[in-house]
N, C-alpha and C positions, 0 to 999 in steps of 0.2 A: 523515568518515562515508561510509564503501561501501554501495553499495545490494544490492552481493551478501550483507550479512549480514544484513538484511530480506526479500528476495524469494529466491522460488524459481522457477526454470522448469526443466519434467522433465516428459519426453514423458511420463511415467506418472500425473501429474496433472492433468486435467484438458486433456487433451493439448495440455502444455506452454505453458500459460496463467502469468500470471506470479501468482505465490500468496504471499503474507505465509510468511516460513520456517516450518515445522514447523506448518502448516495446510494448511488447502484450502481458504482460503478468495482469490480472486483479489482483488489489490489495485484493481483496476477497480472494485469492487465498492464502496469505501469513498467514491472519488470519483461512482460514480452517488450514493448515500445522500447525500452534501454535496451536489451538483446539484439534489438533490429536496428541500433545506433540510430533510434532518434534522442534529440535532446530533449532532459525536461520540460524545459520551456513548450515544446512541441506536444509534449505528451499536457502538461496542464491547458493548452490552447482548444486540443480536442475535447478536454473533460473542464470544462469549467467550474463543475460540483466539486473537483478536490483542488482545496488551495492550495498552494506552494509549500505552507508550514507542514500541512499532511502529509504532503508528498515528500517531505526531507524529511520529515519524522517517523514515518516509516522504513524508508532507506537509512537512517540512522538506527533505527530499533534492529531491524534485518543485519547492518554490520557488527552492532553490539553482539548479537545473539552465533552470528557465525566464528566471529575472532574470540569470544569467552570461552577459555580454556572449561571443558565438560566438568561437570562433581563430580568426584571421586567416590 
């Protein structure tokens, strides 16, 4: 799973904010909304441009990337 085919960053949005692909909406945005205990479901209701598969595929790429032991 590449995170280039989830996010976008382009100086012309949001200037170069990293943004769920083919939205404006910044991926930051999904992780404050969990922080502040709301649910997915709650956060996809407000943003209808990121479906459900982005938004777990994201949070799945973010888990991947934090639990992989660093190279050595």
């Amino acid at each position: 799973m590449n995170s280039t085919n989830l996010i976008t960053v382009d100086p012309e949005i949001f200037g170069g904010t990293p943004v769920f692909k083919g939205t404006r909406v910044p991926v930051k945005t999904l992780f404050e909304y969990l922080e502040a205990n709301y649910t997915l479901d709650e956060f996809l209701e407000c943003f209808p441009s990121v479906t459900p598969d982005m938004a777990r595929r994201v949070l799945e790429s973010s888990e991947a990337a934090l639990l992989c032991p660093a190279a050595a």
